[in-house]
FIMARRO-263828 format. One record per residue: residue in one letter; x, y, z of N, C-alpha, C, CB in turn. Coordinates in steps of 0.05 Angstrom, whole numbers, plus 5000, padded with zeros to 4 digits. Each point is the difference from the previous one (the first is absolute). Glycine has a CB too. Layout:
AXYZXYZXYZXYZ/...
% end
This chain:
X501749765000498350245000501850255000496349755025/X503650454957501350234991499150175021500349924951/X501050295073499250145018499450224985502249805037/X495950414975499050274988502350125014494550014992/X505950214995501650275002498950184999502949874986/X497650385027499050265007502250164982497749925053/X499950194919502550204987497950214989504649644983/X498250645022497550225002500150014974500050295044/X497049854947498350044976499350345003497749444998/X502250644979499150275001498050065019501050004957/X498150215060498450035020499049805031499150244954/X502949585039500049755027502249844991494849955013/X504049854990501649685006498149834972501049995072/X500449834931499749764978500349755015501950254958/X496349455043500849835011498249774990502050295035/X499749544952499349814980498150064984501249725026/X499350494959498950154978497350165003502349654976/X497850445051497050095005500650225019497149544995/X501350714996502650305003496950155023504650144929/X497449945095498150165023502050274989498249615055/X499650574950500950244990498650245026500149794939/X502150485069499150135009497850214971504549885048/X493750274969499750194981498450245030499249634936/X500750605055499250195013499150234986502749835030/X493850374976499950204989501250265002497149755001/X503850324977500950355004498650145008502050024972/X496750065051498150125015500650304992499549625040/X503550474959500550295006497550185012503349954961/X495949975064498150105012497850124989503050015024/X496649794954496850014982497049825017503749974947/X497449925064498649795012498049864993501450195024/X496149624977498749864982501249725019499650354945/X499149425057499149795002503149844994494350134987/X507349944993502149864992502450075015498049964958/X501550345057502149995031500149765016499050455007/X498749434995500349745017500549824991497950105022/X502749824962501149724981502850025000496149974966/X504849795029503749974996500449694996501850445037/X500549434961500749775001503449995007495649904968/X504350005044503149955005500949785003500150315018/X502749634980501149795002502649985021497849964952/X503349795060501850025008501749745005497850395011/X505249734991500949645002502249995029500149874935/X499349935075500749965030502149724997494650235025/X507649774961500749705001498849934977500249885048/X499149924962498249774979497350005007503749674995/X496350615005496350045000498650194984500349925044/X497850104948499850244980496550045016504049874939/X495650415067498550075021498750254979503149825052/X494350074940498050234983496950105018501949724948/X498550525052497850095016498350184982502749985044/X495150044943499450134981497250215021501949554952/X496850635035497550085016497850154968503450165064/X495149754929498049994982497650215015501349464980/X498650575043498150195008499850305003499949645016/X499150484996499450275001497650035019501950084952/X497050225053499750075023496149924981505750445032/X493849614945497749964982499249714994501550414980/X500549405023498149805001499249745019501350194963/X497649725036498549845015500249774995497650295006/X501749445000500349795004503449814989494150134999/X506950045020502749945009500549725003500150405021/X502249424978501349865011502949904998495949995001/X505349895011503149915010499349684985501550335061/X501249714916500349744991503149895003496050114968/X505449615033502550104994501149635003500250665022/X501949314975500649674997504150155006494549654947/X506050015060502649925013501349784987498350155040/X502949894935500749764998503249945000495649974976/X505349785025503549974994500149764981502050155050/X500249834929501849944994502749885009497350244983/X503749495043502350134999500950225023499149884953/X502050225042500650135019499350314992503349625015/X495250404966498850214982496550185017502849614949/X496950545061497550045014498850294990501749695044/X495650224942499850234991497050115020502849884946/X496450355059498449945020498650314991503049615043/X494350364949498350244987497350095021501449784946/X498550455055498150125017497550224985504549945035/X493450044961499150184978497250085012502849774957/X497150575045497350035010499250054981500050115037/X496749884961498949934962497250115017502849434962/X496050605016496350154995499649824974499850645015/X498049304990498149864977499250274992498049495017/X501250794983499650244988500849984988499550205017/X500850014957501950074971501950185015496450004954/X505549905033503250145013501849994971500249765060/X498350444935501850104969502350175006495950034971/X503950155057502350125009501949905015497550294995/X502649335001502349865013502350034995497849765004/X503550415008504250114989501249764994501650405037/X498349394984502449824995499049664986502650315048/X499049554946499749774992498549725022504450254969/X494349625021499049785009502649855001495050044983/X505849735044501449804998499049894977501049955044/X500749794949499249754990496949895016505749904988/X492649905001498249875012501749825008496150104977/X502249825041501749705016499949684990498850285041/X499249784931500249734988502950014977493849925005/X507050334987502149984987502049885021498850374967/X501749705056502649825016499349635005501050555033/X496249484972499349745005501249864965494750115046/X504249994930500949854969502649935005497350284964/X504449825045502450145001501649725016498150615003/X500049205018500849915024500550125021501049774978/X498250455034501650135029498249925015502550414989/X497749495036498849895021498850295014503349525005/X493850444997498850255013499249905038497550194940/X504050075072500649975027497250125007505650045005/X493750214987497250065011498950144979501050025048/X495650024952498750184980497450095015502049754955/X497750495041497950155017498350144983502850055037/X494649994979498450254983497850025021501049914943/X499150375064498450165023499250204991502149875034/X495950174987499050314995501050235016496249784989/X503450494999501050205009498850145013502049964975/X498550075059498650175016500450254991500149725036/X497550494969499750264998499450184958504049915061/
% end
């Protein structure tokens, strides 16, 4: 079994061909709905740590999705607050879905999906 590698890609990381990307709005203190959105990425070791936020202060039926999987000694571990609303003013990039890592073979450690108080 070929181990995944963490190699950076334009706007994030790359890891067994499936690319987390930061992205963020240029707000220049225009403000609008897409101030609160972003995606980031990060790498800790052999971890690659994506926290994205799809919401805003306008919409409603919120929730927290996000999955844990490894490779190996490879751990990629995604956090994503999301609205079933239209979020056309989402700044940053969606992870991968978590059936691409599962195609892939990566053993999934955890996968969640909750709702969002307030």
């Amino acid at each position: 079994v070929l181990m995944a590698t963490i190699e950076r890609a334009p706007g994030g990381f790359k890891v067994d061909g499936l690319e987390l990307r930061r992205g963020k709005c240029g707000c220049s203190g225009m403000g609008g709905d897409c101030c609160y959105t972003f995606s980031k990425v990060k790498k800790e070791g052999n971890t690659l740590i994506y926290e994205g936020k799809a919401t805003a202060p306008s919409t409603s039926d919120n929730y927290e999705w996000g999955y844990r999987v490894r490779q190996g000694d490879v751990v990629v571990e995604v956090r994503m607050e999301d609205t079933r609303d239209n979020k056309d003013f989402f700044s940053g990039s969606y992870p991968p879905p978590l059936s691409a890592f599962k195609e892939r073979g990566w053993e999934v450690e955890e996968e969640f999906e909750r709702p969002l108080g307030g």
